[in-house]
DRENDO-1510 file (C-alpha; in Angstrom, 1 decimal, always signed):
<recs>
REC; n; res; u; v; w
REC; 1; UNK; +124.2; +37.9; +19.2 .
REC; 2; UNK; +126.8; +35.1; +19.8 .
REC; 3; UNK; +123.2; +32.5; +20.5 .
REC; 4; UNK; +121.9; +33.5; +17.5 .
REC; 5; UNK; +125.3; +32.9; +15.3 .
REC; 6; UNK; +125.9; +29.8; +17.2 .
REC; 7; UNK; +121.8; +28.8; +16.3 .
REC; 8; UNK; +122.8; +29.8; +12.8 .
REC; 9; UNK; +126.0; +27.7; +12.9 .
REC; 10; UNK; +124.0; +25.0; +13.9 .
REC; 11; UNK; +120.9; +25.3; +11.8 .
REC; 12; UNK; +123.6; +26.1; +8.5 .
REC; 13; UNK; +125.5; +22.2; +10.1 .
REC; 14; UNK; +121.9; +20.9; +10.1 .
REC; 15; UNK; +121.1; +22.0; +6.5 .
REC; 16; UNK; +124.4; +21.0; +5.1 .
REC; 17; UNK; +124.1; +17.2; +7.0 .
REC; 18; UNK; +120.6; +17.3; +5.5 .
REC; 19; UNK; +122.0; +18.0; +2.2 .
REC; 20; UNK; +125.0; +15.1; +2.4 .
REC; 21; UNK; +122.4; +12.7; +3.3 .
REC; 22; UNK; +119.9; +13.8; +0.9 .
REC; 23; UNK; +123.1; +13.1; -1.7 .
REC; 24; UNK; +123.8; +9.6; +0.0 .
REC; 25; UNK; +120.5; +8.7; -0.6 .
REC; 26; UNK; +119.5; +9.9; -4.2 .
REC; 27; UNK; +123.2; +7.5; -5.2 .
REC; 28; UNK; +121.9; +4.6; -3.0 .
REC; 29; UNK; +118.8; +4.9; -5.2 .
REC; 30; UNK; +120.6; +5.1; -7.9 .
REC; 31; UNK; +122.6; +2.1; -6.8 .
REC; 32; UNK; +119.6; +0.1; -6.1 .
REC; 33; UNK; +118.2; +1.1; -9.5 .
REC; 34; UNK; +121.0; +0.0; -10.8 .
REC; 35; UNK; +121.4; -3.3; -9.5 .
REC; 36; UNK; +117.5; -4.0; -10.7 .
REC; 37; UNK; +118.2; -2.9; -14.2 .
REC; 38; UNK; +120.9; -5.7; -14.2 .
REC; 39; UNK; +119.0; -8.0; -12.3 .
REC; 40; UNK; +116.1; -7.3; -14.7 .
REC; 41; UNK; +118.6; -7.7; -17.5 .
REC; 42; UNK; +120.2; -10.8; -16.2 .
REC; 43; UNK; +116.8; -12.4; -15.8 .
REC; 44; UNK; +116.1; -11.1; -19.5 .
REC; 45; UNK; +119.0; -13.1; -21.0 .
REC; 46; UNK; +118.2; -16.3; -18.8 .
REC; 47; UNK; +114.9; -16.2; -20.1 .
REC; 48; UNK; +115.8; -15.7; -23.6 .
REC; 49; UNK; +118.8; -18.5; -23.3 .
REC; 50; UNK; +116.3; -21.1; -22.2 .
REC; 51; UNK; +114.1; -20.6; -24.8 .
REC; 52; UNK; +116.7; -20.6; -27.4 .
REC; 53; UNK; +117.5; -23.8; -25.9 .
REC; 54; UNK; +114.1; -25.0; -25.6 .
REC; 55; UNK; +113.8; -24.6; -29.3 .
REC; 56; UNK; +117.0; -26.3; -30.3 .
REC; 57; UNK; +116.2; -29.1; -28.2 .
REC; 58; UNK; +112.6; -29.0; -30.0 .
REC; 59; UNK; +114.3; -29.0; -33.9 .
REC; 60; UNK; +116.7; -32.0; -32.7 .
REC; 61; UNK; +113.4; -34.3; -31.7 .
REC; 62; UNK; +111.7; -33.2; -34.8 .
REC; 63; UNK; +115.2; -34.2; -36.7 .
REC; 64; UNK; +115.1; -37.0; -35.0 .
REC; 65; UNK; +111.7; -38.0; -35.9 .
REC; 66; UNK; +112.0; -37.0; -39.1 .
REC; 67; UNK; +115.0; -39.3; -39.9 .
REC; 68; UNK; +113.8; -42.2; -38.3 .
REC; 69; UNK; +110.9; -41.8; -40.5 .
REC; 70; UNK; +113.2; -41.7; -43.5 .
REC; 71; UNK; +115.0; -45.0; -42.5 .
REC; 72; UNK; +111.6; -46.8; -42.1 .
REC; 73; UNK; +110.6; -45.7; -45.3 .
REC; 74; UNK; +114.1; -46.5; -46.8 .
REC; 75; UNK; +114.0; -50.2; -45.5 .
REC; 76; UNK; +110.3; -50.5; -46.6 .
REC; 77; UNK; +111.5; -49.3; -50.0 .
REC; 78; UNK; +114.5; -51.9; -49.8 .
REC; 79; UNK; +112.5; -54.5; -48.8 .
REC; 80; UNK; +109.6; -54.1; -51.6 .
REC; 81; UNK; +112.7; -53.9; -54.0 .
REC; 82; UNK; +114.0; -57.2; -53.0 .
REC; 83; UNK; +110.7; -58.5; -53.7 .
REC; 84; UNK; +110.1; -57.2; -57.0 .
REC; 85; UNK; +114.1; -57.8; -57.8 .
REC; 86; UNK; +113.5; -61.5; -57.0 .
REC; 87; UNK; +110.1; -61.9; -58.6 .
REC; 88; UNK; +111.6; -60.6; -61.7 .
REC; 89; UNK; +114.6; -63.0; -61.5 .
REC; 90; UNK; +112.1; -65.9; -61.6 .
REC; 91; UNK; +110.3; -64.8; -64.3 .
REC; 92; UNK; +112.5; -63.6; -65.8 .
REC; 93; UNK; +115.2; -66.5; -66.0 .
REC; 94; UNK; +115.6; -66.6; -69.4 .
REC; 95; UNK; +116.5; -62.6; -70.3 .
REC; 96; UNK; +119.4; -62.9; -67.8 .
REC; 97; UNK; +122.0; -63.6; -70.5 .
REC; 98; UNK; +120.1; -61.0; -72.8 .
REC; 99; UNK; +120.4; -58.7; -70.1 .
REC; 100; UNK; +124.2; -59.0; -69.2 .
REC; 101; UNK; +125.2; -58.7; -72.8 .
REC; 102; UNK; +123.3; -55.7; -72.8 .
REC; 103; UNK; +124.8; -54.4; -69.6 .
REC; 104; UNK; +128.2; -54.9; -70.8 .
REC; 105; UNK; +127.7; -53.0; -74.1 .
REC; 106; UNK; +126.2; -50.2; -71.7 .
REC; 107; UNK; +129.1; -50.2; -69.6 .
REC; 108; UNK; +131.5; -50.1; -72.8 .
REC; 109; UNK; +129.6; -47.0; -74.3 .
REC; 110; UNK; +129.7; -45.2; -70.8 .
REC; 111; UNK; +133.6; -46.0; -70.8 .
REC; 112; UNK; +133.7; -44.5; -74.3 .
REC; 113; UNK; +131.8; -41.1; -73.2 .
REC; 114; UNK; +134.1; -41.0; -70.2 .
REC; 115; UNK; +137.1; -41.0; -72.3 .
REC; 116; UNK; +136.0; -38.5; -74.8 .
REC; 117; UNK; +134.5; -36.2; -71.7 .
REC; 118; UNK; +138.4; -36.7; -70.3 .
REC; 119; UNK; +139.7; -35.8; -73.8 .
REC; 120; UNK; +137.7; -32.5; -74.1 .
REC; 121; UNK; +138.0; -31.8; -70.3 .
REC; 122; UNK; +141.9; -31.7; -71.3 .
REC; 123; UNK; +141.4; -29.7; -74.5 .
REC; 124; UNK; +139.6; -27.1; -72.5 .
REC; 125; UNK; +142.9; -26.9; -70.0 .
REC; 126; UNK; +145.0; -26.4; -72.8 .
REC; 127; UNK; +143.0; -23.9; -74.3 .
REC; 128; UNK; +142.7; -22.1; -70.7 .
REC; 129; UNK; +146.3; -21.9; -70.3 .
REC; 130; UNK; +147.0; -20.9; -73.5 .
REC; 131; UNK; +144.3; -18.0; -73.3 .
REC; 132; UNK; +145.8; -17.1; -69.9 .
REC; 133; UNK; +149.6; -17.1; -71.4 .
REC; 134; UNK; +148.2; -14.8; -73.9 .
REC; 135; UNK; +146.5; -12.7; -71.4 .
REC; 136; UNK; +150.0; -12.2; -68.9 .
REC; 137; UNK; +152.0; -11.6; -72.0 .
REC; 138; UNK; +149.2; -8.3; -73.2 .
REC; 139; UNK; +149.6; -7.3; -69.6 .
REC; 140; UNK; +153.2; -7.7; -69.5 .
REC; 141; UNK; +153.0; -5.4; -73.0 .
REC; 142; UNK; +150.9; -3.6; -71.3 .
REC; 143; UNK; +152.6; -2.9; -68.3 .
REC; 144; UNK; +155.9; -1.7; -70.4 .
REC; 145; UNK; +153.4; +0.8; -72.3 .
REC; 146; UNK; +152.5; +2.3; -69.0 .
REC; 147; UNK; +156.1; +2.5; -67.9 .
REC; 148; UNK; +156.9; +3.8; -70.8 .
REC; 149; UNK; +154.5; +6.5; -70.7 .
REC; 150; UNK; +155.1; +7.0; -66.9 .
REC; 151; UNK; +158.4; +8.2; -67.9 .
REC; 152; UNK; +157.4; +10.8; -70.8 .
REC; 153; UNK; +154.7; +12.1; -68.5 .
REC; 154; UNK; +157.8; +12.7; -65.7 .
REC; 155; UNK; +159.8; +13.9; -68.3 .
REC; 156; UNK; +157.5; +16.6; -69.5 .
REC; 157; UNK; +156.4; +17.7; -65.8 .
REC; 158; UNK; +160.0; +18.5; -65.4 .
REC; 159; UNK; +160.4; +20.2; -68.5 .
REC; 160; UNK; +157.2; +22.2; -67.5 .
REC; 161; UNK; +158.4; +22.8; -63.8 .
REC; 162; UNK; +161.7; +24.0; -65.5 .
REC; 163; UNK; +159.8; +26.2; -68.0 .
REC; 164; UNK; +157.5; +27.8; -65.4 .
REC; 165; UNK; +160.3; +28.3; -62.5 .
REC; 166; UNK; +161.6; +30.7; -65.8 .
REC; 167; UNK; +158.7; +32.4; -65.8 .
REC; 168; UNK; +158.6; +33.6; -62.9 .
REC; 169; UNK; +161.8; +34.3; -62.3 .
REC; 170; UNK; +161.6; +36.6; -64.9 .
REC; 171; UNK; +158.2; +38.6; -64.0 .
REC; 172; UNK; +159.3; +38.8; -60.6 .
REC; 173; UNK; +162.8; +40.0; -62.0 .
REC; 174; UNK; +160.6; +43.0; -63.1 .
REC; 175; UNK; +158.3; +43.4; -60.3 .
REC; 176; UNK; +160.6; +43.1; -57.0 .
REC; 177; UNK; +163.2; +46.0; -57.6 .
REC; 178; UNK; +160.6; +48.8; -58.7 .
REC; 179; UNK; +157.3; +47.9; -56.6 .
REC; 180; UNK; +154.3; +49.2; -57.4 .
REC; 181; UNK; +152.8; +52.1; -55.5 .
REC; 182; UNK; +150.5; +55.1; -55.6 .
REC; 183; UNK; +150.0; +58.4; -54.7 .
REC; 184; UNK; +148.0; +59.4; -51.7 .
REC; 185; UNK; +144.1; +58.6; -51.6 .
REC; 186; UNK; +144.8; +58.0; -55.5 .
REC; 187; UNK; +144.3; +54.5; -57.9 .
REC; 188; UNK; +145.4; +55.4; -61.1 .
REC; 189; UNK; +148.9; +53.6; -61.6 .
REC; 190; UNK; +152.0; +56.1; -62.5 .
REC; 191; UNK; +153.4; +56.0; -65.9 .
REC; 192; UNK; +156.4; +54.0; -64.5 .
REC; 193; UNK; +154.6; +51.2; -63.1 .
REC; 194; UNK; +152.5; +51.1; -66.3 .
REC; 195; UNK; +155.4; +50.5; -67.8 .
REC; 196; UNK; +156.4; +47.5; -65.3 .
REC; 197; UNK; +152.9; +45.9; -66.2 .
REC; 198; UNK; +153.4; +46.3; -69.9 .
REC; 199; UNK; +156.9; +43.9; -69.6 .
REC; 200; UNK; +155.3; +41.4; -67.1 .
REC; 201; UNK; +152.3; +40.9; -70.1 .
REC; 202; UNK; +154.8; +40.6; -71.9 .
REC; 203; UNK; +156.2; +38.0; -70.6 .
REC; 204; UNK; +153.1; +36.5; -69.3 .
REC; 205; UNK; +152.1; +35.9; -72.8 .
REC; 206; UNK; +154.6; +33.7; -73.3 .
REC; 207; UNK; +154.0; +31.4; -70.1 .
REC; 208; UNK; +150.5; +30.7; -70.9 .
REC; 209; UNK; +150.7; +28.7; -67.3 .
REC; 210; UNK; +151.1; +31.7; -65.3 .
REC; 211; UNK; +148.5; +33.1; -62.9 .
REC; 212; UNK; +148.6; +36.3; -61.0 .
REC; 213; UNK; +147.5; +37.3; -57.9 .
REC; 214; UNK; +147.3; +41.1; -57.5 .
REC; 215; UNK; +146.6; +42.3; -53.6 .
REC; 216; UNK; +146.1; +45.8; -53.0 .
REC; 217; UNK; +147.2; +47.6; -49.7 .
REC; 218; UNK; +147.0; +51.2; -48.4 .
REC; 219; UNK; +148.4; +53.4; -45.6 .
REC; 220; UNK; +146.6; +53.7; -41.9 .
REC; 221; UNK; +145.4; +57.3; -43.4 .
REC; 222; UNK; +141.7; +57.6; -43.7 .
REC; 223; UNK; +138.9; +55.8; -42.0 .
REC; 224; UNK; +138.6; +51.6; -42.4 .
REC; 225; UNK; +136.3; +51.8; -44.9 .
REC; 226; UNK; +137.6; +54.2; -47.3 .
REC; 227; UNK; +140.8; +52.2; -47.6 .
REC; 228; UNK; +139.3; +49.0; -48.0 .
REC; 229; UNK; +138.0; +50.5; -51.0 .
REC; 230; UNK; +140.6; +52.5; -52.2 .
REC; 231; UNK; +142.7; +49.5; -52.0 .
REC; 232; UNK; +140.5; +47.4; -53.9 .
REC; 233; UNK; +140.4; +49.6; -57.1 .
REC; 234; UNK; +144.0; +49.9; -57.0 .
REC; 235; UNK; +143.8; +46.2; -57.3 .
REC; 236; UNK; +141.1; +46.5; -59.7 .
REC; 237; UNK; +143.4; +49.4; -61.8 .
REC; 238; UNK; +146.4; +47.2; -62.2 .
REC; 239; UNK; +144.2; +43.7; -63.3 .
REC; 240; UNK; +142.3; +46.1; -65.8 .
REC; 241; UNK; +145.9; +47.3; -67.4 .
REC; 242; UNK; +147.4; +43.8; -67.2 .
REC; 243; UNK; +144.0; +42.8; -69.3 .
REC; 244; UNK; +144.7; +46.2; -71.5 .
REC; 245; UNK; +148.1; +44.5; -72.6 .
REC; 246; UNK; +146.8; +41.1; -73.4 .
REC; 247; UNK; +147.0; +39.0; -70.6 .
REC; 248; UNK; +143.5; +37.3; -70.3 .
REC; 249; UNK; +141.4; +38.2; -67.3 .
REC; 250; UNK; +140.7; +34.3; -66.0 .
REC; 251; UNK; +144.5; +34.2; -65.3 .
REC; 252; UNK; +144.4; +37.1; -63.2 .
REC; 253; UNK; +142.7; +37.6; -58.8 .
REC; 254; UNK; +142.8; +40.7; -57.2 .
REC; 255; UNK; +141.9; +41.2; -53.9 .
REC; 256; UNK; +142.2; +44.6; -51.2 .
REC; 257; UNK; +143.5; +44.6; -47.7 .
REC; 258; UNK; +142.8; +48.4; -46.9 .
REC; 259; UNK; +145.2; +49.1; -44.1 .
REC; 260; UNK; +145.0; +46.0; -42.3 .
REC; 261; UNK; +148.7; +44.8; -43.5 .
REC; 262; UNK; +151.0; +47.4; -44.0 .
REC; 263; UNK; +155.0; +46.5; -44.3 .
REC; 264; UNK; +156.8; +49.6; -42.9 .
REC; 265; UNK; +155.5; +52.1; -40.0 .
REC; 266; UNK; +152.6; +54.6; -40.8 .
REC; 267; UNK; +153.8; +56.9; -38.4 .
REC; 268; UNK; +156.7; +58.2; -41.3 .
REC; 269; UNK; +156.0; +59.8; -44.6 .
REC; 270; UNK; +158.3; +57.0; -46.5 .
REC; 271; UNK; +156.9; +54.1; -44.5 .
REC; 272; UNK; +153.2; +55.3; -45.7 .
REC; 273; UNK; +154.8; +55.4; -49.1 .
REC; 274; UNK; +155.9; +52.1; -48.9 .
REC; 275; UNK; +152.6; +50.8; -47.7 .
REC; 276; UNK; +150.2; +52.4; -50.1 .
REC; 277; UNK; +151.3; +49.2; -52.6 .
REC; 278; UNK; +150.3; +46.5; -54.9 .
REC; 279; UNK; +151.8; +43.0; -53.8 .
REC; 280; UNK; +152.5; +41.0; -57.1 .
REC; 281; UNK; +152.5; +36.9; -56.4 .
REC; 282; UNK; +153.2; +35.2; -59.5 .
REC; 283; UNK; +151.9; +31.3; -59.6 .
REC; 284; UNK; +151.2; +28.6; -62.2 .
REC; 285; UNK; +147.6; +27.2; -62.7 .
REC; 286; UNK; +145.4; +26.1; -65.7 .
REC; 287; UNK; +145.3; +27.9; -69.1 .
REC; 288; UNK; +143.8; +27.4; -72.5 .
REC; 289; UNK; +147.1; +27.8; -74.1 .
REC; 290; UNK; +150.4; +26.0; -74.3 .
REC; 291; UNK; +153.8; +26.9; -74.8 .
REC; 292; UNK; +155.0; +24.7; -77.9 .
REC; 293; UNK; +158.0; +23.3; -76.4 .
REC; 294; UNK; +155.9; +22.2; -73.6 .
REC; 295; UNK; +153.7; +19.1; -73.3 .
REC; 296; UNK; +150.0; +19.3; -73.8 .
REC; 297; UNK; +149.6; +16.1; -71.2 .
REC; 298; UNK; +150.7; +18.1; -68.4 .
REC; 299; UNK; +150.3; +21.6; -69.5 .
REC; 300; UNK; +147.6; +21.5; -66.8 .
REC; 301; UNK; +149.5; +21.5; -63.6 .
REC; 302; UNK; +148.5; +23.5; -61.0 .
REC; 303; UNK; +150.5; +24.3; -57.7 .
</recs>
């Protein structure tokens, strides 16, 4: 037994030398592979420098060429010139004076274009500057408008701020010392609380800016299911009152939590109480309607 665990010893060293090496050699090829991809690259970029300079050196002969060829044909030109210039001045002998007179008036005329081009050139300035005066005074106008307005618009978001902070100090005046809550496995809401809804419509029909958001809850009685339901049309019972005393139903979100957030213990009769519940948020948002006293420019402010 100890030859054969010292054979697999060995045979488990052999394997796991085998292995290292096998490693050593697949990152020496990778090495090697490597360096060719860079040699490959490198000979890539030589290859493509040289014949980018090839070509430059090609476009500077054919330049070259090209210009001397343009200087021979300028002097050519020149030279012809010169002959026709003096063959004219011999025959020509006699319209010299003609000529110069003639030159002269041409040269008087170009003077007086030059000076009427010079006087409209400076018209035009004037006219620019003036237009651009004009144009800084309408944006200085302009920019007192805006300030202007700026301050109205800031003025009547703090009147509405003010107006709406009212609000809801007023509904949740109602809703936060008598909340709403509801018998066990029932959704109808008591005669008290329909009460309580009747006074925040109420008031809600005066803050035309006022959104609700109506969450209903229940206790950990009864399977998941049940009370996600049963909290939803408690939701649902609460919205549809609210809607019965005239507050419109776009303003108003209900949603049901079932038993999933309960604020006092279900293991007591009075803490099940407490959570079989309607939580009551009061925001502002976007209505059709607008207080008189309040701005129509920002009566649109949502939070």
């Amino acid at each position: 037994r100890a030859l054969a665990d010292a054979a697999a010893a060995a045979d488990k060293t052999e394997r796991e030398a085998a292995a290292r090496r096998a490693t050593k050699q697949a990152a020496l090829r990778k090495q090697i592979a490597a360096a060719q991809a860079a040699e490959r690259a490198a000979n890539e970029e030589a290859s493509r420098v040289e014949a980018a300079r090839l070509a430059a050196a090609e476009r500077k002969v054919e330049a070259e060429r090209r210009d001397a060829q343009r200087r021979e044909a300028a002097r050519i030109e020149a030279a012809r010139r010169d002959e026709e210039r003096m063959a004219a001045e011999r025959r020509q002998h006699a319209e010299a004076q003609r000529l110069a007179a003639a030159a002269e008036q041409a040269r008087v005329r170009a003077e007086k274009k030059r000076r009427e081009a010079q006087r409209a050139s400076q018209a035009e300035e004037a006219e620019r500057r003036a237009a651009e005066l004009a144009r800084l005074q309408a944006a200085a106008v302009e920019a007192d408008r805006i300030a202007t307005e700026k301050a109205r618009l800031a003025e009547a978001q703090a009147r509405l701020t003010a107006f709406e902070a009212d609000c809801r100090a007023r509904i949740l005046a109602i809703i936060e010392p008598r909340p709403i809550r509801f018998s066990f496995a029932r959704a109808d809401v008591r005669a008290a609380a329909r009460a309580q809804l009747r006074e925040i419509a109420s008031v809600a029909q005066s803050c035309p800016t006022v959104r609700f958001r109506v969450d209903g809850h229940t206790d950990a009685n009864g399977d998941s299911f049940t009370n996600m339901w049963l909290s939803k049309e408690r939701a649902r019972s609460v919205v549809s009152l609210l809607a019965r005393f005239g507050v419109e139903a776009q303003r108003i979100t209900s949603a049901g939590f079932g038993e999933d957030r309960p604020i006092s213990s279900n293991a007591t009769r009075i803490g099940r109480q407490e959570n079989r519940r309607i939580d009551f948020t009061v925001l502002t948002g976007r209505t059709a309607a607008v207080p008189s006293d309040v701005p129509k420019t920002v009566a649109r402010r949502t939070d």
